[in-house]
BALOBA-1460 file (C-alpha; in Angstrom, 3 decimals):
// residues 353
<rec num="1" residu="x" x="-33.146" y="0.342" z="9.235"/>
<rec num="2" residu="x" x="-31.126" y="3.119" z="7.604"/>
<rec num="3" residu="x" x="-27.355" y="2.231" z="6.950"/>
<rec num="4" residu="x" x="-26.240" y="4.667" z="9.999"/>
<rec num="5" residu="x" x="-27.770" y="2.147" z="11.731"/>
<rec num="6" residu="x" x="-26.912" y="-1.079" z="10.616"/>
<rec num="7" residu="x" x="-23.182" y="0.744" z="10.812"/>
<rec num="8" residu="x" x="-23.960" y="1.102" z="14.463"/>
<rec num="9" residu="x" x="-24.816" y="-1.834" z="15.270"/>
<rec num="10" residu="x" x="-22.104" y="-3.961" z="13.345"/>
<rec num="11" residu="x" x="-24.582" y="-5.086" z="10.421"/>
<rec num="12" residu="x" x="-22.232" y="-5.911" z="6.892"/>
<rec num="13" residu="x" x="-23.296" y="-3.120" z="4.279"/>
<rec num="14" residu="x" x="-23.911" y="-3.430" z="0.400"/>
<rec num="15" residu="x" x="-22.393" y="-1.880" z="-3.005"/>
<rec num="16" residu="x" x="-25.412" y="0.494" z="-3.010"/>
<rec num="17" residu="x" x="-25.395" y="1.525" z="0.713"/>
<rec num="18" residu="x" x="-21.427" y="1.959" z="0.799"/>
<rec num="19" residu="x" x="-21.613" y="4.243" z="-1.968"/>
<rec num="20" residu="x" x="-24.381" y="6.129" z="-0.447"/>
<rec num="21" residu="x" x="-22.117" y="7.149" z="2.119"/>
<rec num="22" residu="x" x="-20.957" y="10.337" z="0.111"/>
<rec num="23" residu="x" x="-23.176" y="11.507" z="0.241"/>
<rec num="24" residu="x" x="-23.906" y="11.169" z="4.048"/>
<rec num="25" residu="x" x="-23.053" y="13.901" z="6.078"/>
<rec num="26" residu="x" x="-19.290" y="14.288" z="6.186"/>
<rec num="27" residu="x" x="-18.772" y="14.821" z="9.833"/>
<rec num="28" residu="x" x="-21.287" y="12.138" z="10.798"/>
<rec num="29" residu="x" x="-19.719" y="9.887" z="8.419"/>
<rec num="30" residu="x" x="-16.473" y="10.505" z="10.390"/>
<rec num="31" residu="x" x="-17.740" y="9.396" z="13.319"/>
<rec num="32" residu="x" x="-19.301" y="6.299" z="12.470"/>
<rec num="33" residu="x" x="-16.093" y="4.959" z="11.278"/>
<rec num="34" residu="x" x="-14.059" y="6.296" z="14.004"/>
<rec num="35" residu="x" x="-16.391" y="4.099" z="15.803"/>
<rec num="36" residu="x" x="-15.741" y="1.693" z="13.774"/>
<rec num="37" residu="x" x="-11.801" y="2.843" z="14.476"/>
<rec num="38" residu="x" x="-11.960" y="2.823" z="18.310"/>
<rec num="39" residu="x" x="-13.609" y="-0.221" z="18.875"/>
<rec num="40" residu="x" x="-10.346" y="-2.336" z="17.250"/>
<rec num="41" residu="x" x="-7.993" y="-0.047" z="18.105"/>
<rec num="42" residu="x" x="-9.027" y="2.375" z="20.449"/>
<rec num="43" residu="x" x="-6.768" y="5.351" z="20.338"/>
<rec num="44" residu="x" x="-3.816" y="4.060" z="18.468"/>
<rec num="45" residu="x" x="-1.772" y="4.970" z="16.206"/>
<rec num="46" residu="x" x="0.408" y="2.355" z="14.419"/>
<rec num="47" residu="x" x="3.586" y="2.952" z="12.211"/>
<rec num="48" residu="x" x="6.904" y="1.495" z="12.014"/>
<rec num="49" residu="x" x="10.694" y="2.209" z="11.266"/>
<rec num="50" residu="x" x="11.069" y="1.134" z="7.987"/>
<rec num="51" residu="x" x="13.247" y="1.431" z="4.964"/>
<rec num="52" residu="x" x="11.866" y="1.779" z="1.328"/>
<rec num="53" residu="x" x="14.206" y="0.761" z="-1.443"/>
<rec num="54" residu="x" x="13.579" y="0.603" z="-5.331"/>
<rec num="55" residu="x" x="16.236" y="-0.849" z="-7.042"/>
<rec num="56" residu="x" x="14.876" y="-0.161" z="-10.896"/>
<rec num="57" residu="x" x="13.130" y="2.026" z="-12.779"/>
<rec num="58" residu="x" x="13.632" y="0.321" z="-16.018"/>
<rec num="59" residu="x" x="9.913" y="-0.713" z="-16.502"/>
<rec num="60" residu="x" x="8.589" y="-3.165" z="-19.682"/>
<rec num="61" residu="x" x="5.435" y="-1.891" z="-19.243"/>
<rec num="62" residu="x" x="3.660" y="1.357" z="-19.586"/>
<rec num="63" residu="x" x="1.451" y="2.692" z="-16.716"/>
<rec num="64" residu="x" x="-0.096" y="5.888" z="-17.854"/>
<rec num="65" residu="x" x="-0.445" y="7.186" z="-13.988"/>
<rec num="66" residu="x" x="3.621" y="6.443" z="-13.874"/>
<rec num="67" residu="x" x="5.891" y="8.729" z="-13.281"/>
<rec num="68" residu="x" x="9.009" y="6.679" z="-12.132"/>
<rec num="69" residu="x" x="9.350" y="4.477" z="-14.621"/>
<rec num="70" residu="x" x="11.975" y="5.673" z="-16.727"/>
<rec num="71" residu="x" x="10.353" y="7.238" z="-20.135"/>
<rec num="72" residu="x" x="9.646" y="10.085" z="-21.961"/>
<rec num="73" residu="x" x="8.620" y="12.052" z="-18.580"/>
<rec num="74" residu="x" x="11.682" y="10.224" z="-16.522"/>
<rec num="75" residu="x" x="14.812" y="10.336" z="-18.881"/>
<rec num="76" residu="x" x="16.589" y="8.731" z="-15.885"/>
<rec num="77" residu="x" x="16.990" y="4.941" z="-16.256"/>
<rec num="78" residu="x" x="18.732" y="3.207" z="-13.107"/>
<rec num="79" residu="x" x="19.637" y="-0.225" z="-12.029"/>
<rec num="80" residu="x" x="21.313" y="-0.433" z="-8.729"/>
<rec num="81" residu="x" x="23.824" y="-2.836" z="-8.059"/>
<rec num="82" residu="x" x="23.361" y="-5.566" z="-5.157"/>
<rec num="83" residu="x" x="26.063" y="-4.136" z="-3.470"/>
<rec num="84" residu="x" x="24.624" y="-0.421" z="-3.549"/>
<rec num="85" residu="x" x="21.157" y="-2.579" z="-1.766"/>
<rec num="86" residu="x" x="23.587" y="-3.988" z="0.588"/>
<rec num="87" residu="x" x="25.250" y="-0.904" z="1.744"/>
<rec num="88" residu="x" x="21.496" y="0.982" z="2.126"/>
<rec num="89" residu="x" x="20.245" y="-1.461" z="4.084"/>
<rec num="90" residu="x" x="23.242" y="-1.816" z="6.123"/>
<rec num="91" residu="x" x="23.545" y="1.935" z="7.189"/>
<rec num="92" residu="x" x="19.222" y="1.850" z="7.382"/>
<rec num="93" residu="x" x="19.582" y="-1.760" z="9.748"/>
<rec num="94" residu="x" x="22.654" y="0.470" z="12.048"/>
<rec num="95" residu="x" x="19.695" y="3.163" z="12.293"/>
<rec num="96" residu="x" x="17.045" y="0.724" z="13.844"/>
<rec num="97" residu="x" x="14.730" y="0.176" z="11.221"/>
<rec num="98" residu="x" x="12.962" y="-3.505" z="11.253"/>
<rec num="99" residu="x" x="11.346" y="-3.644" z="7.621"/>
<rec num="100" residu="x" x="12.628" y="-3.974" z="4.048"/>
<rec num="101" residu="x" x="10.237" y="-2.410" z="1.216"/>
<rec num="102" residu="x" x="11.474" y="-3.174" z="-1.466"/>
<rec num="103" residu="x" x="9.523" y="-2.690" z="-4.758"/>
<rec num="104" residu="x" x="10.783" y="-1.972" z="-8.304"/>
<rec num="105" residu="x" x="9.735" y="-1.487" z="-12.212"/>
<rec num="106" residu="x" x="9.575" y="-4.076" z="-14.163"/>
<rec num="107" residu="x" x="13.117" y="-4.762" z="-15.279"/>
<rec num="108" residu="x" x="13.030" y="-6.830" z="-18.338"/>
<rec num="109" residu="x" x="16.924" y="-7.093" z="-18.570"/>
<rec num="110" residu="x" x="18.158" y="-8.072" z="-14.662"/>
<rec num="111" residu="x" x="17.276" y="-11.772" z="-14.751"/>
<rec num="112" residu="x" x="15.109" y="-13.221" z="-12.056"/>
<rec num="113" residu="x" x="18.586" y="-14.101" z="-9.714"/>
<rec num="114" residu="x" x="18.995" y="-10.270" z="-9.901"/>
<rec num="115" residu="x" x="15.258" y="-9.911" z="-7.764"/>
<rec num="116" residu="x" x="15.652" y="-13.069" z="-5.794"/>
<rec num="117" residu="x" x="19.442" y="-13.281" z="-5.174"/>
<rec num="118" residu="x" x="19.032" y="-10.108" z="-3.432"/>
<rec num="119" residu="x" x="16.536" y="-10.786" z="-0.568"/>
<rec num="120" residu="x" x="18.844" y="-14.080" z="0.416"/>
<rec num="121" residu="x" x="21.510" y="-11.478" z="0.857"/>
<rec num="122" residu="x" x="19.434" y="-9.747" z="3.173"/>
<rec num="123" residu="x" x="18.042" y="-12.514" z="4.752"/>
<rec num="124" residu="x" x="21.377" y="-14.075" z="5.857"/>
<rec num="125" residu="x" x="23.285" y="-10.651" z="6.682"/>
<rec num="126" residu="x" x="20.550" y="-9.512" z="8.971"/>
<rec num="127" residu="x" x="18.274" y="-12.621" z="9.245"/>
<rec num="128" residu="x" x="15.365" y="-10.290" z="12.200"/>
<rec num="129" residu="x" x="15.214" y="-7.682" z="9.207"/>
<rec num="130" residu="x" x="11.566" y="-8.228" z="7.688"/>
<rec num="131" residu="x" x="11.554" y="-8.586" z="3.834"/>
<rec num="132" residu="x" x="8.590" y="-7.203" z="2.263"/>
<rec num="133" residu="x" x="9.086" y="-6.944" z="-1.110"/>
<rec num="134" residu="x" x="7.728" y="-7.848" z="-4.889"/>
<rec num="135" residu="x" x="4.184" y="-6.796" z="-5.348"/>
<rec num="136" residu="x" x="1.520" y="-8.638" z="-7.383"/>
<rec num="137" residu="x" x="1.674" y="-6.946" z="-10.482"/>
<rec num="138" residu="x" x="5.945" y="-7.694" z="-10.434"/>
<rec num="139" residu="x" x="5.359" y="-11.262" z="-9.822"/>
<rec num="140" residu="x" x="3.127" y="-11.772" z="-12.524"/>
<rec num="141" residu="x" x="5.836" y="-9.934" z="-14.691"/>
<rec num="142" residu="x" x="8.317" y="-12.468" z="-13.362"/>
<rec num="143" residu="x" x="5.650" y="-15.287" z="-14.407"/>
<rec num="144" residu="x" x="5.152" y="-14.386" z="-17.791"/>
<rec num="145" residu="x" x="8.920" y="-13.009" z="-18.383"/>
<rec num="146" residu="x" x="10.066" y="-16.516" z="-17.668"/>
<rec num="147" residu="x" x="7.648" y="-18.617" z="-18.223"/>
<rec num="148" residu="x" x="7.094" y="-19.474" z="-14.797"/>
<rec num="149" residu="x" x="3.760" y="-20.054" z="-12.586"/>
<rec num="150" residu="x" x="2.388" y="-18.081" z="-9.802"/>
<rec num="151" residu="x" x="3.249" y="-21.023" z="-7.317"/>
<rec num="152" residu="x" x="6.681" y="-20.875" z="-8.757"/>
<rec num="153" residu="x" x="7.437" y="-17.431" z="-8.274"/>
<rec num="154" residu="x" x="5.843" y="-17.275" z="-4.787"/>
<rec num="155" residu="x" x="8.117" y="-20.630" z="-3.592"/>
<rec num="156" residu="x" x="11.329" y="-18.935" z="-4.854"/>
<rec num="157" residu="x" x="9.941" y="-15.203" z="-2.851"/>
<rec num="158" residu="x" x="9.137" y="-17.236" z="0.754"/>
<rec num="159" residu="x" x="12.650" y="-19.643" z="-0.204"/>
<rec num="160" residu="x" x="14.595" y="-16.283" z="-0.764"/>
<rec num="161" residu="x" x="13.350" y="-14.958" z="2.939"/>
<rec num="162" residu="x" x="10.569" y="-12.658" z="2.151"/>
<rec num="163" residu="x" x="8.210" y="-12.218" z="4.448"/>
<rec num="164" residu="x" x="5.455" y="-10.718" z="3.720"/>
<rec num="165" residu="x" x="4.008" y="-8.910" z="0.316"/>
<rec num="166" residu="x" x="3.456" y="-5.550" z="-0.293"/>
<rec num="167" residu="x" x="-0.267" y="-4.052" z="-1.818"/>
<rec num="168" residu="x" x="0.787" y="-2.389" z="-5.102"/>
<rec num="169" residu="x" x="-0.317" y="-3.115" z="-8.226"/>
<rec num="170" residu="x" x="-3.797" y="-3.482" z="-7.114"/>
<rec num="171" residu="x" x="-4.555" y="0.092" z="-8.614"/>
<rec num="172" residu="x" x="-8.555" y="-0.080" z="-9.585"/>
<rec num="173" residu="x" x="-10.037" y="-3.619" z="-10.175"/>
<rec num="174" residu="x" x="-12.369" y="-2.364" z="-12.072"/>
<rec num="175" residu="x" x="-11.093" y="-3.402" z="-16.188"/>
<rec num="176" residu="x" x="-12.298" y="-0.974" z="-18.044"/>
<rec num="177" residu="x" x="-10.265" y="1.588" z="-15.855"/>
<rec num="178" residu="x" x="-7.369" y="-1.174" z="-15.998"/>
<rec num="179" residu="x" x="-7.901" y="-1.124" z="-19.310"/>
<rec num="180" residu="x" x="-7.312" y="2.882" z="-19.678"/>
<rec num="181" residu="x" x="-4.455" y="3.946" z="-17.098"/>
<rec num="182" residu="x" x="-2.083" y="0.460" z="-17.342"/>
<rec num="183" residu="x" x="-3.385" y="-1.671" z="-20.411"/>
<rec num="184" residu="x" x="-1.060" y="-4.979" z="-20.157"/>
<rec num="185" residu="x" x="-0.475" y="-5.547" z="-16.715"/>
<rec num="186" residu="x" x="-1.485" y="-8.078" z="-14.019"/>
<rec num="187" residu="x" x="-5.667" y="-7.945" z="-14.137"/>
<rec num="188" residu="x" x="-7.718" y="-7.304" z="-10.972"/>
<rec num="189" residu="x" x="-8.461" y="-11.632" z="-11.213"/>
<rec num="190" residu="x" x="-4.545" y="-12.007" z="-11.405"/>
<rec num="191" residu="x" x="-3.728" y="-9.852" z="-9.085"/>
<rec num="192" residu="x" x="-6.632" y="-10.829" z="-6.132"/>
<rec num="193" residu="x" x="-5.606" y="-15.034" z="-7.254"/>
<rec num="194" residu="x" x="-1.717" y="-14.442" z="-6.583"/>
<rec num="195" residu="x" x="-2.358" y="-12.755" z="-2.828"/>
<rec num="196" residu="x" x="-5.343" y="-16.059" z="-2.394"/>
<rec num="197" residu="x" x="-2.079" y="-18.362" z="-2.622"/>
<rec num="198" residu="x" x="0.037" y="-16.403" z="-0.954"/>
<rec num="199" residu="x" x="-2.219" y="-16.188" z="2.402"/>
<rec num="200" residu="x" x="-2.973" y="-20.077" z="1.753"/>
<rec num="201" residu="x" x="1.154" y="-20.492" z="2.217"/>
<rec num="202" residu="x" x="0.608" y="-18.762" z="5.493"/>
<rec num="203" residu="x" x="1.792" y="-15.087" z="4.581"/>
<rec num="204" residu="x" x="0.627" y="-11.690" z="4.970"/>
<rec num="205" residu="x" x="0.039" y="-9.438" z="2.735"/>
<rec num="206" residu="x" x="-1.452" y="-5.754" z="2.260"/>
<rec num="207" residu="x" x="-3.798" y="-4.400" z="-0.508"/>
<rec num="208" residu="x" x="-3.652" y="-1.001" z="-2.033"/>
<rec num="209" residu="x" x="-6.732" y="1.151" z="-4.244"/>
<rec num="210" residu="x" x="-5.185" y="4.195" z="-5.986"/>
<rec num="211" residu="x" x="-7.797" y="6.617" z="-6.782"/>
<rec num="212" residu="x" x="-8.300" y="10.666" z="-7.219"/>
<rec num="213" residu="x" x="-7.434" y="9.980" z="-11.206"/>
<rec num="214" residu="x" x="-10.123" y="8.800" z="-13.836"/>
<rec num="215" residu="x" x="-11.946" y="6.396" z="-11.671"/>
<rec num="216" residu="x" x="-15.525" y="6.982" z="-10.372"/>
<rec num="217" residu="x" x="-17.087" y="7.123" z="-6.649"/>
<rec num="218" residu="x" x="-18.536" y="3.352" z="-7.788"/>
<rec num="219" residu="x" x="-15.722" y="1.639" z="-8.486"/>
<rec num="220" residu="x" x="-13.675" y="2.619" z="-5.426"/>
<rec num="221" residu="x" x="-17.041" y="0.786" z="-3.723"/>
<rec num="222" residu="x" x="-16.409" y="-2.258" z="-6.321"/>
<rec num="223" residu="x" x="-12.651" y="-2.486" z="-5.137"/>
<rec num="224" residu="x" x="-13.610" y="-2.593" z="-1.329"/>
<rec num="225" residu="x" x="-16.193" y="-5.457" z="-1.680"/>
<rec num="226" residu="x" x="-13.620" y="-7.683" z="-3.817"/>
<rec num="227" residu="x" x="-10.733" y="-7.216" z="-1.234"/>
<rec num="228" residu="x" x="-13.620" y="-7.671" z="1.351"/>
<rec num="229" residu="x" x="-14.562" y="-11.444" z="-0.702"/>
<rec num="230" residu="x" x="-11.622" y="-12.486" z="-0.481"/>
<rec num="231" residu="x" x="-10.535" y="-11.589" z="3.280"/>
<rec num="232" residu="x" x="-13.585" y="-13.863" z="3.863"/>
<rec num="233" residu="x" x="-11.739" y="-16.889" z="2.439"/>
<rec num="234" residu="x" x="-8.156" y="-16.214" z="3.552"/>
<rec num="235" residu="x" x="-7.748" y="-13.718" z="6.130"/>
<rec num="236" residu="x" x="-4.334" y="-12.558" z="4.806"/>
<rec num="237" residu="x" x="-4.657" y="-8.689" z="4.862"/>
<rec num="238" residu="x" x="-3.080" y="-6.924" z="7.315"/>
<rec num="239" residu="x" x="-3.869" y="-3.619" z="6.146"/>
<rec num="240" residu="x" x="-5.970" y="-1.465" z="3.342"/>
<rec num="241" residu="x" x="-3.975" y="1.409" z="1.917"/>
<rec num="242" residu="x" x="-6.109" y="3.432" z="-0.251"/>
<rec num="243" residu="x" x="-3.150" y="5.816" z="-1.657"/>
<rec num="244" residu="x" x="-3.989" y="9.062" z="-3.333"/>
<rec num="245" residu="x" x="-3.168" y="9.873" z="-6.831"/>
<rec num="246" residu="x" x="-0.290" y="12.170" z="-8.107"/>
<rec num="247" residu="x" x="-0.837" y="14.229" z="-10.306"/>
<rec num="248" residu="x" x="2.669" y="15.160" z="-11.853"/>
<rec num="249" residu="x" x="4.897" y="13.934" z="-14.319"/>
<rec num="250" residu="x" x="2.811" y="11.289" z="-15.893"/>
<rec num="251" residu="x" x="0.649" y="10.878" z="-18.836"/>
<rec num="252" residu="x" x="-3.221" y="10.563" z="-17.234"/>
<rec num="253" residu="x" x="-2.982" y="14.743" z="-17.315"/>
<rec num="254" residu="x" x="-5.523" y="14.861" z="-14.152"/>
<rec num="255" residu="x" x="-5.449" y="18.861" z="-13.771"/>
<rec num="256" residu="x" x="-7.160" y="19.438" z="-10.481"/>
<rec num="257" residu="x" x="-5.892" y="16.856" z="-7.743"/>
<rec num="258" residu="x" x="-8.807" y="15.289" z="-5.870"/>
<rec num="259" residu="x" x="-10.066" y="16.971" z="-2.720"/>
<rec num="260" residu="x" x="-9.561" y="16.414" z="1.203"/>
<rec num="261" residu="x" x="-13.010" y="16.233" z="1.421"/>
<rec num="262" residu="x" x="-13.611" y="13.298" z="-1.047"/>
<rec num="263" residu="x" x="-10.012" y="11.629" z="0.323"/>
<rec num="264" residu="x" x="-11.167" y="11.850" z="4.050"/>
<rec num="265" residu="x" x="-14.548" y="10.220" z="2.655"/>
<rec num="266" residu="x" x="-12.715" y="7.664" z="0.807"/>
<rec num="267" residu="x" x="-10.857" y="6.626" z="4.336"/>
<rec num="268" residu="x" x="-13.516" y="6.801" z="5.667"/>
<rec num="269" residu="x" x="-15.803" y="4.632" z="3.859"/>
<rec num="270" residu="x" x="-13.025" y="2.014" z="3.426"/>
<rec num="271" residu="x" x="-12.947" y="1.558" z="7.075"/>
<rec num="272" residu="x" x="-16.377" y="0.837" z="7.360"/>
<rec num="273" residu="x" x="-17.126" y="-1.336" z="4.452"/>
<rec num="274" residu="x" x="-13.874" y="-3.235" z="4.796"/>
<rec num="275" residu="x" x="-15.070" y="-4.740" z="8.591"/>
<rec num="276" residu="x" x="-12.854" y="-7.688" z="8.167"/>
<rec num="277" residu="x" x="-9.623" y="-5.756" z="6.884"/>
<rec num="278" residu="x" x="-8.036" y="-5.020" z="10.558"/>
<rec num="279" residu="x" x="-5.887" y="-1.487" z="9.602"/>
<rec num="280" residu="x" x="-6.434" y="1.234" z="7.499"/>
<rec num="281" residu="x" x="-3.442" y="3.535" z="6.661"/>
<rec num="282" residu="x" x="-3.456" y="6.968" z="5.943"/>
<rec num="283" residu="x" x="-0.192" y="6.758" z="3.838"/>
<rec num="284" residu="x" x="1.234" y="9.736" z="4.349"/>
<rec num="285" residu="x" x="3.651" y="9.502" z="1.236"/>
<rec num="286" residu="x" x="0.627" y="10.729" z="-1.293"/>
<rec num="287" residu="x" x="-1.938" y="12.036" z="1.144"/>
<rec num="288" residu="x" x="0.812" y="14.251" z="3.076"/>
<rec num="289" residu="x" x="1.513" y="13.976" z="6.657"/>
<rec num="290" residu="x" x="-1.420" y="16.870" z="7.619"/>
<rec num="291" residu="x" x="-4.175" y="14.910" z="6.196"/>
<rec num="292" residu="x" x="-2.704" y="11.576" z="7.383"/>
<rec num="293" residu="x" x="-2.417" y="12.900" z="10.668"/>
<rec num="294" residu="x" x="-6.768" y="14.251" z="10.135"/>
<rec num="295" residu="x" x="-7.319" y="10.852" z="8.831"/>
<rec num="296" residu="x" x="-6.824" y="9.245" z="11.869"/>
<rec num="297" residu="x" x="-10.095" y="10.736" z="12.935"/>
<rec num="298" residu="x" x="-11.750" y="9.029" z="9.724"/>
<rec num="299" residu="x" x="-11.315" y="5.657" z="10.394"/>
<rec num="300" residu="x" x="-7.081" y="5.355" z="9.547"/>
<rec num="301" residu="x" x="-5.112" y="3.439" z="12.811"/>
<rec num="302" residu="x" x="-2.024" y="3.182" z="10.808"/>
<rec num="303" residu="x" x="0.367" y="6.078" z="9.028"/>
<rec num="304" residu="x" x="2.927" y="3.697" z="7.844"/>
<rec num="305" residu="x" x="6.153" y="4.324" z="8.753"/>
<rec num="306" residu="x" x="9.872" y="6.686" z="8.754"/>
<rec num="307" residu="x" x="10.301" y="4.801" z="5.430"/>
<rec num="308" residu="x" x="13.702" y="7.181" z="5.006"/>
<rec num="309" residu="x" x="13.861" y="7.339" z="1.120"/>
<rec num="310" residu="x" x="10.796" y="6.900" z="-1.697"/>
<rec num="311" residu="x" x="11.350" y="7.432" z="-5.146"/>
<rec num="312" residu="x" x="7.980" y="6.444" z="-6.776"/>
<rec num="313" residu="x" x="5.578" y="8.462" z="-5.675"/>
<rec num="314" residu="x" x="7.579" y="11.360" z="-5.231"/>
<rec num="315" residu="x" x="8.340" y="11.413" z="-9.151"/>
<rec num="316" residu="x" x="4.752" y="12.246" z="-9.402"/>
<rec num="317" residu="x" x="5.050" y="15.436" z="-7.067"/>
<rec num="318" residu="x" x="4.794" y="13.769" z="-3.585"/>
<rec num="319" residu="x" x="6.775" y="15.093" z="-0.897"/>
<rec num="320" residu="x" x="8.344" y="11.820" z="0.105"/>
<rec num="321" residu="x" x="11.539" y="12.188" z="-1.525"/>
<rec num="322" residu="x" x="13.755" y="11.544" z="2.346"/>
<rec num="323" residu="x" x="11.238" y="10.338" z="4.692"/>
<rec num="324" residu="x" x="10.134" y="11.513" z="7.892"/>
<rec num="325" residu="x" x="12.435" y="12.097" z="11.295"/>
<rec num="326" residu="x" x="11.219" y="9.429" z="13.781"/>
<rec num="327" residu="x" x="10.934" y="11.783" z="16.752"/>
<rec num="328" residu="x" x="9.000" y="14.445" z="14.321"/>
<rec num="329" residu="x" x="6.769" y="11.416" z="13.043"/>
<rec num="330" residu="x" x="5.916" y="10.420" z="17.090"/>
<rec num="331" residu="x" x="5.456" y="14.024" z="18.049"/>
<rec num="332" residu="x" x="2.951" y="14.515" z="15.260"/>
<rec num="333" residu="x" x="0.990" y="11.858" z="16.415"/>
<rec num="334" residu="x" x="0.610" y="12.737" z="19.969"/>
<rec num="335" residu="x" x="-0.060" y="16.268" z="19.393"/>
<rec num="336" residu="x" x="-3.040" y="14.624" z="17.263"/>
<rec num="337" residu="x" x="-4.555" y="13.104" z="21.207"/>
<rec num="338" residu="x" x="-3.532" y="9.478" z="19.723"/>
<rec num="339" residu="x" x="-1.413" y="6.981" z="21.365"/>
<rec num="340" residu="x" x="2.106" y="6.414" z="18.865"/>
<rec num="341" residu="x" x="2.762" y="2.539" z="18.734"/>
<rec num="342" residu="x" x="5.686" y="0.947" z="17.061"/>
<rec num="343" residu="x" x="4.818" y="-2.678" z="15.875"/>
<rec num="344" residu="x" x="6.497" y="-4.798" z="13.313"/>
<rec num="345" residu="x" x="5.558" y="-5.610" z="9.844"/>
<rec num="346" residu="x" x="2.485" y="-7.760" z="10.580"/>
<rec num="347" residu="x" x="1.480" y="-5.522" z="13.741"/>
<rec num="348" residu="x" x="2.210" y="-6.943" z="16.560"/>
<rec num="349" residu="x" x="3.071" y="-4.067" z="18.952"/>
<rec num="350" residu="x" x="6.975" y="-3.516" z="20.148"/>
<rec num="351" residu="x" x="6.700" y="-0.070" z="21.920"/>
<rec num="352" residu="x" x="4.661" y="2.843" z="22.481"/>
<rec num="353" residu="x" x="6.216" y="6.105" z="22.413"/>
């Protein structure tokens, strides 16, 4: 049996046959994942009316694929306040949104009250807001910066009212690309252990693979299968977001962006190999909102959300700088033939459009 077929017919693939898949046809490899696509979601479309905030940029450690941390290529250093968080998320909340994002550098000089203190602020001001906030790789930071365990610093997140975890940090598991592009921060085994104890408190929790830099076509395959592993054991991911590198302002010097080809593959691939991961998103931040929209016919049921203001990505050149208009963002995706659903953080649906 070819893998087409054991695709077809719901049959788990391997390393070797998942990364075989480039080289499959490109418009029959669409269609076995929107397939794959159709027969959890059908024709929808999920996103929802969020609110990113990142509160630092003052960053002990040195990511080579960075470009909002504040160095060299970012003269900019910033701290906000909690009252400047306070006053965004109160004018965001008056707007409708129904998710937090909050992610930061790593801020050697705020104190660990500075990160927590803030999401009990939120939490008892506007306690239906969802809190996702502090990804792997910051609360290893917050480990090691004060000598604190894991199960520490997850107790104090889930006691400070946040709700679910974001998927950053993941970057490439594979170490010897860790090794190159952000030498010193949380390892793939970190990184995979923290999210195993957060789903075995109960949470949810998303998983991101950043690629189009110096990684290769077999490593994106090695990334896949661990998140796969592990959904085996816990369940806890709500989504894959395999977010597309940018190529500006940072020190990895990648000259010619990666292709739409080789992205829509990527998508593709990740929603077939990843059969127990229940969303994909096309995150439209770094793949733009054309190709997130084309995604959606390579396996992506997800696009994210309004998100209003980014600052990370679009350091690095991405278009994300103000978010997207909500009515724009629904239009989009009905002129696409899918079906725009709101749902909340962890995807149950609260309205189509």
């Amino acid at each position: 049996m070819n893998v087409a077929e054991k695709i077809r017919t719901s049959q788990r693939i391997n390393f070797d046959e998942a990364l075989s898949l480039y080289e499959m046809d490109f418009f029959e490899l669409g269609e076995l994942a929107d397939i794959k696509r159709k027969a959890l979601h059908d024709k929808k479309t999920y996103f929802n009316i969020n609110r990113h905030i990142n509160p630092t940029n003052i960053c002990a450690d040195v990511c080579k694929f960075c470009a909002y941390s504040a160095n060299r290529k970012n003269p900019n250093p910033y701290t906000m306040s909690h009252e400047e968080i306070m006053q965004i998320v109160k004018d965001a909340y008056n707007r409708g949104i129904k998710e937090v994002h909050i992610v930061s550098a790593h801020n050697p000089d705020t104190g660990i009250e500075w990160y927590l203190d803030i999401f009990s602020k939120i939490k008892t001001a506007y306690p239906d807001l969802h809190i996702k906030a502090l990804t792997a790789a910051e609360v290893d930071f917050l480990a090691r910066h004060y000598h604190k365990s894991y199960d520490a610093i997850l107790d104090l997140m889930i006691e400070s009212g946040v709700d679910s975890m974001p998927g950053g940090g993941a970057e490439i598991f594979d170490e010897g690309v860790r090794d190159y592009i952000c030498k010193g921060k949380v390892t793939s085994d970190q990184w995979l252990e923290i999210h195993q104890k957060w789903h075995e408190r109960g949470k949810k929790s998303n998983v991101t693979m950043l690629f189009g830099h110096v990684e290769k076509r077999e490593h994106r395959i090695d990334h896949m299968l661990r998140i796969r592993e592990l959904q085996d054991k816990t369940g806890g991911f709500n989504c894959f977001i395999p977010l597309v590198y940018q190529t500006e302002n940072n020190y990895l010097k990648i000259q010619d962006p990666i292709t739409a080809n080789e992205i829509l593959k990527t998508m593709a691939i990740s929603r077939i190999v990843l059969d127990n991961v229940p969303n994909i998103k096309a995150y439209w931040v770094t793949s733009t909102v054309n190709l997130a929209l084309v995604a959606q016919e390579f396996g992506a049921n997800d696009l994210d959300g309004t998100i209003e203001r980014e600052s990370i990505n679009s350091a690095a050149g991405a278009a994300s700088a103000n978010g997207v208009n909500l009515q724009e963002f629904v239009a989009l995706i009905k002129n696409t033939g899918f079906i725009p659903v709101e749902r909340d953080s962890v995807y149950n649906e609260i309205k189509e459009w």
